[in-house]
Structure formats: structure tokens, C-alpha cells
PDB file of N, CA, C and O in Angstrom, chain B, residues numbered from 101:
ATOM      1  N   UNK B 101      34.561  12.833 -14.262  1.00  0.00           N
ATOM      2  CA  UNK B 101      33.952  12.418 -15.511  1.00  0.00           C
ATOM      3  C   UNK B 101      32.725  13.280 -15.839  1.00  0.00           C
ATOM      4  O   UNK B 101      32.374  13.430 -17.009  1.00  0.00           O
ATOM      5  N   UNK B 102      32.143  13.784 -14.928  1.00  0.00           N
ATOM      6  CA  UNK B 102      30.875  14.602 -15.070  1.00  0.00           C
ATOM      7  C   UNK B 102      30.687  15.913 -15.573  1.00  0.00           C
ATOM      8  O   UNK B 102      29.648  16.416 -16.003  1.00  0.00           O
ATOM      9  N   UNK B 103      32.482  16.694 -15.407  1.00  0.00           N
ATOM     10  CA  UNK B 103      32.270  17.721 -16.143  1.00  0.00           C
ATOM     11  C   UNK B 103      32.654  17.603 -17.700  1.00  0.00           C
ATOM     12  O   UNK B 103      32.338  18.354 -18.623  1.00  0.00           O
ATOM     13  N   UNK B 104      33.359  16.541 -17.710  1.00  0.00           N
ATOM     14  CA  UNK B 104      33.495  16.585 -19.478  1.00  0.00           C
ATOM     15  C   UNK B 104      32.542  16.324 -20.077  1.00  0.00           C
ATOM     16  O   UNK B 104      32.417  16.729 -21.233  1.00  0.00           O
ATOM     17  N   UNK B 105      31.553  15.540 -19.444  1.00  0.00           N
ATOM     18  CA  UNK B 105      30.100  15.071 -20.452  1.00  0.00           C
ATOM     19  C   UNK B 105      29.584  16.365 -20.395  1.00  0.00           C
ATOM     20  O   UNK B 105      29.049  16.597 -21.479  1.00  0.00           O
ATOM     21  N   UNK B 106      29.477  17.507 -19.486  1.00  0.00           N
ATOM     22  CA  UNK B 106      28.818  18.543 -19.226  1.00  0.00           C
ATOM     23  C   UNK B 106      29.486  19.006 -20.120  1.00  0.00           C
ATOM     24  O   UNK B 106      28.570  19.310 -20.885  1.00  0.00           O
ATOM     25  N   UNK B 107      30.790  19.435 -20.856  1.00  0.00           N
ATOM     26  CA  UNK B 107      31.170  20.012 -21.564  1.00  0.00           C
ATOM     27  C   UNK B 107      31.423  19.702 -23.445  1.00  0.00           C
ATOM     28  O   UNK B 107      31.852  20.359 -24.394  1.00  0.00           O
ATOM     29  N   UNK B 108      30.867  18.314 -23.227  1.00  0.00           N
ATOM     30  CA  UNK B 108      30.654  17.887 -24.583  1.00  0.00           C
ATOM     31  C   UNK B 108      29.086  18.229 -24.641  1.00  0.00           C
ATOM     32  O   UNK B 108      28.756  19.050 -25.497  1.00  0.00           O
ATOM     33  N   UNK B 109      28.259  17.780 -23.962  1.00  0.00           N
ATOM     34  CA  UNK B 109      27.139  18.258 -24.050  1.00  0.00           C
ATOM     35  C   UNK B 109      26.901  20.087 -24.243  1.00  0.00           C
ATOM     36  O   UNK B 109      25.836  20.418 -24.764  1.00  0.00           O
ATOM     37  N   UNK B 110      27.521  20.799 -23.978  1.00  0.00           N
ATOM     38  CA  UNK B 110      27.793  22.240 -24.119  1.00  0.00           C
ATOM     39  C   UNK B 110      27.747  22.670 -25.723  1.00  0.00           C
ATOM     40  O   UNK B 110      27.076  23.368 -26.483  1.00  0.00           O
ATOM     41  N   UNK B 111      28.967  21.742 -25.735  1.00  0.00           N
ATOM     42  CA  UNK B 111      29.862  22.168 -27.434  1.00  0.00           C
ATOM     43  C   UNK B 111      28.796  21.139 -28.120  1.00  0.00           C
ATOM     44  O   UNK B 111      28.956  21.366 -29.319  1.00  0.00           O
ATOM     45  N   UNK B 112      27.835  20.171 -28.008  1.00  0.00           N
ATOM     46  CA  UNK B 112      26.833  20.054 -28.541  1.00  0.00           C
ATOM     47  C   UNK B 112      25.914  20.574 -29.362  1.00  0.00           C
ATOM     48  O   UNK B 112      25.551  20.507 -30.537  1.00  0.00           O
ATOM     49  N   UNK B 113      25.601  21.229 -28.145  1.00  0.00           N
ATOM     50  CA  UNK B 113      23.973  22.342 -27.968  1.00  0.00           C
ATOM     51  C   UNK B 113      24.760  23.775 -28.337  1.00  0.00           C
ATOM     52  O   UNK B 113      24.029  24.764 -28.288  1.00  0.00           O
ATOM     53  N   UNK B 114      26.228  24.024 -28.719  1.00  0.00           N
ATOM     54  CA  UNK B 114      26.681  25.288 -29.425  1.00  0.00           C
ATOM     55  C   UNK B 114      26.882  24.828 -30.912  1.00  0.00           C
ATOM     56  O   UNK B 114      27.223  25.720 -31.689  1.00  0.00           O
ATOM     57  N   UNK B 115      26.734  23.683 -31.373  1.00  0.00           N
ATOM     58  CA  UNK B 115      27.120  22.717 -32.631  1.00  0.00           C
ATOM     59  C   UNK B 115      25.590  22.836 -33.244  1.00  0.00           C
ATOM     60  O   UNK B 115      25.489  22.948 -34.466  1.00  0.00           O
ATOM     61  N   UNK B 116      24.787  22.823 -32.698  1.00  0.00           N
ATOM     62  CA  UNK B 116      23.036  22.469 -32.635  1.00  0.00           C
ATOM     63  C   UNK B 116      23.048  24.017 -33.120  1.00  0.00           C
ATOM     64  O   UNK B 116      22.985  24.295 -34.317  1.00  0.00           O
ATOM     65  N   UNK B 117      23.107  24.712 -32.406  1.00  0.00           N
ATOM     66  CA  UNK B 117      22.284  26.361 -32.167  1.00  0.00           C
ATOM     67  C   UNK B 117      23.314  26.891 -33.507  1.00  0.00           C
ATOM     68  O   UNK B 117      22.744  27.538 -34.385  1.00  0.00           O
ATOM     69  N   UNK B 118      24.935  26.600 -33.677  1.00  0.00           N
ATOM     70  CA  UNK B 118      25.565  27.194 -34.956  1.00  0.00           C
ATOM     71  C   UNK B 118      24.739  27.148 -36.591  1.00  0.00           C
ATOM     72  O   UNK B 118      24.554  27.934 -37.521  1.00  0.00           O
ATOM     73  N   UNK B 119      24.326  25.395 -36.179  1.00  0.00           N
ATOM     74  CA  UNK B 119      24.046  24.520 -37.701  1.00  0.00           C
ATOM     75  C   UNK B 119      22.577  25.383 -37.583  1.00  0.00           C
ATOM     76  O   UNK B 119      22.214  25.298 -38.756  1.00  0.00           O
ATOM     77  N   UNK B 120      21.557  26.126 -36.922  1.00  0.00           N
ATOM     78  CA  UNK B 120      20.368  25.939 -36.864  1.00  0.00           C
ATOM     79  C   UNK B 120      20.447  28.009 -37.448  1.00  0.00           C
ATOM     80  O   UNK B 120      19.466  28.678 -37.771  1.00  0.00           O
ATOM     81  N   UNK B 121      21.797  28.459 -37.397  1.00  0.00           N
ATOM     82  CA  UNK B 121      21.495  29.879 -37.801  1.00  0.00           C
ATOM     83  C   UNK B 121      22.073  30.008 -38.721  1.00  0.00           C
ATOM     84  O   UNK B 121      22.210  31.083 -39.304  1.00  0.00           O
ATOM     85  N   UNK B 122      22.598  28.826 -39.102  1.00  0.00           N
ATOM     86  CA  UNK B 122      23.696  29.030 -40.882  1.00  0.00           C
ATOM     87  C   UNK B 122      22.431  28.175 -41.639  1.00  0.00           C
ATOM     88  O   UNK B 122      22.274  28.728 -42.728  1.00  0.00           O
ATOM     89  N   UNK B 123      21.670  27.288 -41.532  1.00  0.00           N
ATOM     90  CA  UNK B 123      20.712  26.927 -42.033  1.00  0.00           C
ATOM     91  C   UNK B 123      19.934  28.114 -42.756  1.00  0.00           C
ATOM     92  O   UNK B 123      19.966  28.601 -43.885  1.00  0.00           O
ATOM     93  N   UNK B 124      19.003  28.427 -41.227  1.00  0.00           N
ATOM     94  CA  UNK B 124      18.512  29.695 -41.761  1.00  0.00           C
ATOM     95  C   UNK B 124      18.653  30.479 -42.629  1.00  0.00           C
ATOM     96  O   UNK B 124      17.993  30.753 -43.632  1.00  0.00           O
ATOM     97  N   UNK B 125      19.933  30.998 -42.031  1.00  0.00           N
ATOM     98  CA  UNK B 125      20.539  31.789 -43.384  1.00  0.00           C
ATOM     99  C   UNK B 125      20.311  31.658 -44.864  1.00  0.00           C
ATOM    100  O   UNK B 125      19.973  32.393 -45.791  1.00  0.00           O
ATOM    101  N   UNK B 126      20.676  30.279 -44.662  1.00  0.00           N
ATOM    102  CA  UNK B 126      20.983  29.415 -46.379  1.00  0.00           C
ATOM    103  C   UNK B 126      19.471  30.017 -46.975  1.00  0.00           C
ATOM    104  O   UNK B 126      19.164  30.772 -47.898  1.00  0.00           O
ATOM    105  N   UNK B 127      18.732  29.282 -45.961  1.00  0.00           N
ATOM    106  CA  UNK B 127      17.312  29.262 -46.351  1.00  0.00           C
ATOM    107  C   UNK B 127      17.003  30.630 -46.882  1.00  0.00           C
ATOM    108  O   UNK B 127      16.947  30.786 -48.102  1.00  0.00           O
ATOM    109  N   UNK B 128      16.735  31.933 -45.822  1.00  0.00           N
ATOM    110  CA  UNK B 128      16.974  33.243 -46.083  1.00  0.00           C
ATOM    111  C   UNK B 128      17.215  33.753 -47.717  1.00  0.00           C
ATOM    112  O   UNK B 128      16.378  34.226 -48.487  1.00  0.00           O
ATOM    113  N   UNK B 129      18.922  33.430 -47.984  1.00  0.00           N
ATOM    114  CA  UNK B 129      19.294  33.419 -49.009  1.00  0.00           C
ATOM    115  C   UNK B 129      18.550  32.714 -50.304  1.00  0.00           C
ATOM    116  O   UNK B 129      18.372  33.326 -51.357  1.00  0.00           O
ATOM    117  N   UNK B 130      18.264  31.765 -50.155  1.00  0.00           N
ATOM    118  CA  UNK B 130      17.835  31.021 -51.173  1.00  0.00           C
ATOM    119  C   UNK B 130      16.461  31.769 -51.299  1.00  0.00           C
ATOM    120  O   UNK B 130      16.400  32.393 -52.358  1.00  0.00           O
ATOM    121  N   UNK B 131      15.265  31.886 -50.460  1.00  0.00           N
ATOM    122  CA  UNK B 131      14.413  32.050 -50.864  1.00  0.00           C
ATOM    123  C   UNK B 131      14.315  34.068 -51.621  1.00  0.00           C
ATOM    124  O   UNK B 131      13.601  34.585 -52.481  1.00  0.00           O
ATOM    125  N   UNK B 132      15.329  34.561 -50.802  1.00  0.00           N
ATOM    126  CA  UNK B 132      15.513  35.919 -51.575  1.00  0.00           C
ATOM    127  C   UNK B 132      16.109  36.033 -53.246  1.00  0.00           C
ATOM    128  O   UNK B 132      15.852  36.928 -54.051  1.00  0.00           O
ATOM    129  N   UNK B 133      17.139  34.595 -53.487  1.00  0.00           N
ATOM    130  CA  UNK B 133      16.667  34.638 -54.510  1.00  0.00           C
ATOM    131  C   UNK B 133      15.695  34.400 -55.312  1.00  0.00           C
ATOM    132  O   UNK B 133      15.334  35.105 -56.254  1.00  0.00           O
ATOM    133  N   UNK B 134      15.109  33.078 -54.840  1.00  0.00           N
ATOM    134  CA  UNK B 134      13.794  33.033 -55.771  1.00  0.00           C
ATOM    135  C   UNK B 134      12.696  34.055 -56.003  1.00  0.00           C
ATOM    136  O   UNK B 134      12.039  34.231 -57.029  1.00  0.00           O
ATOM    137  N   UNK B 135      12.629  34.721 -54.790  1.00  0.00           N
ATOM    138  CA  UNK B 135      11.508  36.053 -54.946  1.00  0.00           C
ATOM    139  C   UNK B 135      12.352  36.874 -56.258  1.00  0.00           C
ATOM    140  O   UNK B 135      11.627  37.316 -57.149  1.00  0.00           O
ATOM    141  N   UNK B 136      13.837  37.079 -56.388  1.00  0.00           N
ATOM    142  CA  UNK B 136      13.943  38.287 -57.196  1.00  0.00           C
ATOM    143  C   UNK B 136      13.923  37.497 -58.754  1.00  0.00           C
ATOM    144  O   UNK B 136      13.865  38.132 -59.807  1.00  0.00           O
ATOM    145  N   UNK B 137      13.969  36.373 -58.694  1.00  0.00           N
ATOM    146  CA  UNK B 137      13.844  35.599 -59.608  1.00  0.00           C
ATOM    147  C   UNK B 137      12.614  35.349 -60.368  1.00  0.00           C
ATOM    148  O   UNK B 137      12.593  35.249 -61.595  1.00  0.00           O
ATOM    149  N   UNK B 138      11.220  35.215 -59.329  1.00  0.00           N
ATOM    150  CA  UNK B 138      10.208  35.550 -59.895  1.00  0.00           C
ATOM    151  C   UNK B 138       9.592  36.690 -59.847  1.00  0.00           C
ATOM    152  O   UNK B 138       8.416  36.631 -60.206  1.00  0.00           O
ATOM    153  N   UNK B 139      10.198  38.290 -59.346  1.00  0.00           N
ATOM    154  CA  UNK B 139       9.915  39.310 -59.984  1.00  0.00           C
ATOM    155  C   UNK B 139      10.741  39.314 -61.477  1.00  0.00           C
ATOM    156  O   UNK B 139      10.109  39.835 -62.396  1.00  0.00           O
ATOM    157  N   UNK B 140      11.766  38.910 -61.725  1.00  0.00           N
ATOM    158  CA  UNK B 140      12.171  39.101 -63.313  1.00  0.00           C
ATOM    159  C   UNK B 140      11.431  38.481 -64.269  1.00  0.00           C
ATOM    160  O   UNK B 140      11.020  38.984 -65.315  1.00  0.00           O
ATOM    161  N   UNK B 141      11.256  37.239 -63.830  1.00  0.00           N
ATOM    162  CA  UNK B 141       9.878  36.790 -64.790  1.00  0.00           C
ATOM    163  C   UNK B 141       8.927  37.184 -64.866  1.00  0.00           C
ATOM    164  O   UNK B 141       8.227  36.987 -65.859  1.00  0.00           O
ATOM    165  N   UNK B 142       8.533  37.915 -63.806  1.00  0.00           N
ATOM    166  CA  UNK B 142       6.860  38.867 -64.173  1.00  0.00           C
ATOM    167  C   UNK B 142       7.234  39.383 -64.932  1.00  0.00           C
ATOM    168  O   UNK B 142       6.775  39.086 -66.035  1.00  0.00           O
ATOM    169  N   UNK B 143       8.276  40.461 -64.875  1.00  0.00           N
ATOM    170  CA  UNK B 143       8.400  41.399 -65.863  1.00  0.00           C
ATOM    171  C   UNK B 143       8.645  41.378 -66.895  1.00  0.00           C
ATOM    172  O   UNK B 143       8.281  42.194 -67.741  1.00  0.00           O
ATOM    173  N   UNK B 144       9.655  39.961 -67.128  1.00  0.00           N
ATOM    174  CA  UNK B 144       9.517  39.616 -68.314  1.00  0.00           C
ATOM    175  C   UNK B 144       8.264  39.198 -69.235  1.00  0.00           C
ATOM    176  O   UNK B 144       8.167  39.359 -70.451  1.00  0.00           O
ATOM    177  N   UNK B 145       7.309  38.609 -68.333  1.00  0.00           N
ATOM    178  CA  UNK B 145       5.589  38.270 -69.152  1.00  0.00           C
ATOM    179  C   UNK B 145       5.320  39.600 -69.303  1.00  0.00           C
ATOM    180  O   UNK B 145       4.782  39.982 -70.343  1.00  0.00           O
ATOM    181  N   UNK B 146       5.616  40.391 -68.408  1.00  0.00           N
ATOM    182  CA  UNK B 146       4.548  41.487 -68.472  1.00  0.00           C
ATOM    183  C   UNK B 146       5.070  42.528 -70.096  1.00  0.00           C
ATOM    184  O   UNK B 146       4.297  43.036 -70.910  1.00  0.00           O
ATOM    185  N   UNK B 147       6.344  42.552 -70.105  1.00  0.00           N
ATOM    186  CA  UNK B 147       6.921  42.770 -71.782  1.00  0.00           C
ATOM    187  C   UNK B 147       6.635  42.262 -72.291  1.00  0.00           C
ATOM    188  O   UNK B 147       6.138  43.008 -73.134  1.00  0.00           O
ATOM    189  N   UNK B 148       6.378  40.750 -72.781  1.00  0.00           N
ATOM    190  CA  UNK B 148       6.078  39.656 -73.486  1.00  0.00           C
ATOM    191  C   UNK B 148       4.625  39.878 -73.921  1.00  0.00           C
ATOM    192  O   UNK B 148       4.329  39.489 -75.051  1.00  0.00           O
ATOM    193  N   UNK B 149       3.832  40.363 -73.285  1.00  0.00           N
ATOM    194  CA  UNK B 149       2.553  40.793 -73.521  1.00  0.00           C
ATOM    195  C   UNK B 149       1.785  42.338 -73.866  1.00  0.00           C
ATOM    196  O   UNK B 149       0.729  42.734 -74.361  1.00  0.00           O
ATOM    197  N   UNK B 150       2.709  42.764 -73.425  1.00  0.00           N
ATOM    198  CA  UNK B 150       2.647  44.814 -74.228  1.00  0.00           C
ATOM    199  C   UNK B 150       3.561  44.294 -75.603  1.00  0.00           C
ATOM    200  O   UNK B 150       3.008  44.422 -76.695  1.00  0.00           O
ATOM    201  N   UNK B 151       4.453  43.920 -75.576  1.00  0.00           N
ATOM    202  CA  UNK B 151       5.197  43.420 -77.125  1.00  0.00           C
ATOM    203  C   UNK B 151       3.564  42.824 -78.136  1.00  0.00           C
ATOM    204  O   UNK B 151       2.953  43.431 -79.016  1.00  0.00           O
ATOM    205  N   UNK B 152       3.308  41.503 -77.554  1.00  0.00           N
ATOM    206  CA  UNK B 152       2.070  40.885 -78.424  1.00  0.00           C
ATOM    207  C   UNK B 152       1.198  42.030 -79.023  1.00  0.00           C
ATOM    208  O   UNK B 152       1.214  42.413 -80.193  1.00  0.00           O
ATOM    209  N   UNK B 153       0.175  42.666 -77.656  1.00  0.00           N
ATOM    210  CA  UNK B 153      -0.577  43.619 -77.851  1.00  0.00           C
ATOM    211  C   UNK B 153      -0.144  44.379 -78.854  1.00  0.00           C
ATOM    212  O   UNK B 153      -0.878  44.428 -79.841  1.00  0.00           O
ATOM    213  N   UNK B 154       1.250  45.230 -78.876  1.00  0.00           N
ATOM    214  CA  UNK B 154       1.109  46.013 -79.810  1.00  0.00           C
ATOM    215  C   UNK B 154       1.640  45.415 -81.187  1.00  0.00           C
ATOM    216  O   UNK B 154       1.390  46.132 -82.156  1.00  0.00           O
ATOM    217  N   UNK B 155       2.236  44.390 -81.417  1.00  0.00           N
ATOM    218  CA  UNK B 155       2.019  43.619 -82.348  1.00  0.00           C
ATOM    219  C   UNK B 155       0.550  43.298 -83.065  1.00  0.00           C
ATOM    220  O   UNK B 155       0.224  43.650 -84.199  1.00  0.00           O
ATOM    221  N   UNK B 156      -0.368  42.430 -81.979  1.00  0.00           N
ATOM    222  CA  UNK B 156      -1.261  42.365 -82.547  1.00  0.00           C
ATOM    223  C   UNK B 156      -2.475  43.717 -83.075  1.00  0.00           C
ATOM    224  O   UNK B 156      -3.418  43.580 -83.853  1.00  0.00           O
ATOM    225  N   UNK B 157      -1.968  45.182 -82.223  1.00  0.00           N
ATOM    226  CA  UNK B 157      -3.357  46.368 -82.583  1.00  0.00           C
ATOM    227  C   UNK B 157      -2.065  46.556 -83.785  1.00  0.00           C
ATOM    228  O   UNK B 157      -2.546  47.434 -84.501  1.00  0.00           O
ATOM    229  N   UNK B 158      -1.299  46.359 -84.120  1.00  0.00           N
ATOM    230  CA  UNK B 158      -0.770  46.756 -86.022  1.00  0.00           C
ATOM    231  C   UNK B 158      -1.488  46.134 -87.003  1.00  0.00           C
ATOM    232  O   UNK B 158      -2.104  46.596 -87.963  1.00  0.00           O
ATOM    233  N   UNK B 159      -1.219  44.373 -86.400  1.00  0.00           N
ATOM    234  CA  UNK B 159      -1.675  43.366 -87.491  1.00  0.00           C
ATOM    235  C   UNK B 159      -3.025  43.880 -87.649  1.00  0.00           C
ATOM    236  O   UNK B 159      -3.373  44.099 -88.809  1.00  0.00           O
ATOM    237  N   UNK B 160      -4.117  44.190 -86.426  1.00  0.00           N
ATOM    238  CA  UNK B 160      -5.311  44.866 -86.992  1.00  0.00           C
ATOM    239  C   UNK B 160      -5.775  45.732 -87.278  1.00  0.00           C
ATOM    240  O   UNK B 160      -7.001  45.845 -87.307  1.00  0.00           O
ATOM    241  N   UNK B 161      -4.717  46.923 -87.684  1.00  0.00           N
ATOM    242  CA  UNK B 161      -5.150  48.087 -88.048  1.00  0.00           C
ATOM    243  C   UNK B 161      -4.798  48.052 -89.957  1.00  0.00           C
ATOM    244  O   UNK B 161      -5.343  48.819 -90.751  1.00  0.00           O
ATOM    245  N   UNK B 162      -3.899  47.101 -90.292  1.00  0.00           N
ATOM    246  CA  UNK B 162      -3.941  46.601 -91.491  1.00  0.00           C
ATOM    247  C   UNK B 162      -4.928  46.420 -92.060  1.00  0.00           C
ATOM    248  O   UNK B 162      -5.765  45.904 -91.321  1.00  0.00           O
ATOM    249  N   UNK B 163      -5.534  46.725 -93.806  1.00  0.00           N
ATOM    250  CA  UNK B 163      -6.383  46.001 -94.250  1.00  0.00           C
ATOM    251  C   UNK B 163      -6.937  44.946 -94.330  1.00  0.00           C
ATOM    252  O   UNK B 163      -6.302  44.629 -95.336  1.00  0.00           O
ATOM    253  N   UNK B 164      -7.527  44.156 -94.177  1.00  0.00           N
ATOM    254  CA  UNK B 164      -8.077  42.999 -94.316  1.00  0.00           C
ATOM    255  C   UNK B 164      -7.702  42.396 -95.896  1.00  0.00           C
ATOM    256  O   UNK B 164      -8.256  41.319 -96.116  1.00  0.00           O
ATOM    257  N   UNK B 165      -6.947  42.862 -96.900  1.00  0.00           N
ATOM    258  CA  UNK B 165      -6.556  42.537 -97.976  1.00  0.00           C
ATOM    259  C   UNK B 165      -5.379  42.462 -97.998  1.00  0.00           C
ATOM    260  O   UNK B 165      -4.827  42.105 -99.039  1.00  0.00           O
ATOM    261  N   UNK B 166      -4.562  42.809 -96.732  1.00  0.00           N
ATOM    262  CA  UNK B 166      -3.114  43.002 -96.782  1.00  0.00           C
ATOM    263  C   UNK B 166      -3.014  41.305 -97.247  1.00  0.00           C
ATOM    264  O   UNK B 166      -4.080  40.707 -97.102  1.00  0.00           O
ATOM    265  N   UNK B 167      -1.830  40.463 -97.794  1.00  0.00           N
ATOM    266  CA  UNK B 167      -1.418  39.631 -97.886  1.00  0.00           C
ATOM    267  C   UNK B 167      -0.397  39.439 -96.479  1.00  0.00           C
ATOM    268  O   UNK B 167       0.220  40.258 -95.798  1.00  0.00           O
ATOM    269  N   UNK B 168      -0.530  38.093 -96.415  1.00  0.00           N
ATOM    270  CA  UNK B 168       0.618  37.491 -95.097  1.00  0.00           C
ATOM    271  C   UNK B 168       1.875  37.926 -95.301  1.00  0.00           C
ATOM    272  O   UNK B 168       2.759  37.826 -94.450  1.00  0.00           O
ATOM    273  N   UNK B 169       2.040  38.469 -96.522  1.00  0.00           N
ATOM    274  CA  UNK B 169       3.662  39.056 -96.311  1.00  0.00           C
ATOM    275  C   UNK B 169       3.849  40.723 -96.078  1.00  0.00           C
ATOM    276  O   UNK B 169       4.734  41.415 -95.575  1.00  0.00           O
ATOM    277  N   UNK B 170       3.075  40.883 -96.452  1.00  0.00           N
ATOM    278  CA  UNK B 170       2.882  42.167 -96.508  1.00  0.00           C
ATOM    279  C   UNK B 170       2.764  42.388 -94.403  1.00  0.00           C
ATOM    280  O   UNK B 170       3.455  43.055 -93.634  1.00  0.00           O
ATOM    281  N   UNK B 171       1.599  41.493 -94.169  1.00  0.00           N
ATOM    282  CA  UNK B 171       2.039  41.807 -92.693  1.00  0.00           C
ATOM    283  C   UNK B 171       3.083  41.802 -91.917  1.00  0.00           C
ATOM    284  O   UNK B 171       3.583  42.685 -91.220  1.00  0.00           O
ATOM    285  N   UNK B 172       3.503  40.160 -92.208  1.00  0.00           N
ATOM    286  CA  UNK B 172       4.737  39.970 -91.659  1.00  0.00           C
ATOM    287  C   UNK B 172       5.826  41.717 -91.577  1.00  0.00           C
ATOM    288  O   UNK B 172       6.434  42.210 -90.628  1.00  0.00           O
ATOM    289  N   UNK B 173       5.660  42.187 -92.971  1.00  0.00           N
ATOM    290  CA  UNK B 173       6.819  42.965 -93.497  1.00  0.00           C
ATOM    291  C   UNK B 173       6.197  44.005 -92.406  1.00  0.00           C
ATOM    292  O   UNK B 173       6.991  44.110 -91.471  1.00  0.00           O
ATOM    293  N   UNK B 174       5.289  44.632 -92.263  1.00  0.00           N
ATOM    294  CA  UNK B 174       4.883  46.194 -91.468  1.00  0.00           C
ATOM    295  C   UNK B 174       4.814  45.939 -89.613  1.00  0.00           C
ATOM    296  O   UNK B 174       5.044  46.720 -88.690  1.00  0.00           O
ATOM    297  N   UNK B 175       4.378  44.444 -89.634  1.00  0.00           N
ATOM    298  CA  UNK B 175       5.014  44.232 -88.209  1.00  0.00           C
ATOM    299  C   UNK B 175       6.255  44.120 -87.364  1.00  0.00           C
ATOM    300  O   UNK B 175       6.446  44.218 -86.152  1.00  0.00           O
ATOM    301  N   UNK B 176       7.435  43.763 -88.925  1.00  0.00           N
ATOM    302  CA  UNK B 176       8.618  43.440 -88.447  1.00  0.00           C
ATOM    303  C   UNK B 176       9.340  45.320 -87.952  1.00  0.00           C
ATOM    304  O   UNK B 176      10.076  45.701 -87.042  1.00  0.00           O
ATOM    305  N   UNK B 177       8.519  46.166 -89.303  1.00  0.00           N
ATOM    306  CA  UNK B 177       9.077  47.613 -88.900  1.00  0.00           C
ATOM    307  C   UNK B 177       8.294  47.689 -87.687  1.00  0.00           C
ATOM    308  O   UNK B 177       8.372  48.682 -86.964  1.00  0.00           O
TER     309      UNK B 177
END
């Protein structure tokens, strides 16, 4: 009887050590995506904000008499 408990206890602690490097893994995986996930969003702010900027140095290189459509219209070119 003593070696089968020894051998369930085996396939245990190989059941233990399998689940504990496919975990990992998962983990691994998952968090490599989130890193590349929040480099795309930087980059996306970081466009999002050279876009504004040069949006906004047009709107102020406009006259101060331009009318709101008139901006709209020279920002959209």
C-alpha cells in the first residue's frame, strides 16, 4: 500500500509543479500583452497631442477677426 500513496503523491507534486508553469506562463502572456497594449496608447496620446498642438499653433496664427467659420474652414485644410 505504501508505494502507491508514494506514487500518487508523486503524480501530485508533478500535477502541482505542471499547473504552477502553465500559470506562469498565462501570467507571462497576459502581462506582455498589456505592456504592448499600453505602449499603443502612449502613442496614441502622444499623436493625439502633436495633432492638438498643431491644430491649435494654426487656430493662433489666424487673425483675431477671423470668424468661427472661417477657422473651422483653414483648420479642417
Amino acid at each position: 500500500m505504501a508505494p502507491l500513496i508514494d506514487i500518487v503523491q508523486i503524480l501530485l507534486y508533478c500535477l502541482l509543479a505542471l499547473f504552477t508553469v502553465v500559470s506562469l506562463y498565462v501570467i507571462s502572456v497576459v502581462h506582455e500583452k498589456q505592456r504592448c497594449r499600453a505602449d499603443k496608447d502612449a502613442q496614441d496620446a502622444n499623436f493625439r497631442a502633436c495633432v492638438l498642438r498643431r491644430v491649435k499653433s494654426v487656430l493662433q496664427r489666424l487673425p483675431e477677426s477671423a470668424t468661427s467659420t472661417e477657422r473651422s474652414r483653414v483648420a479642417v485644410h
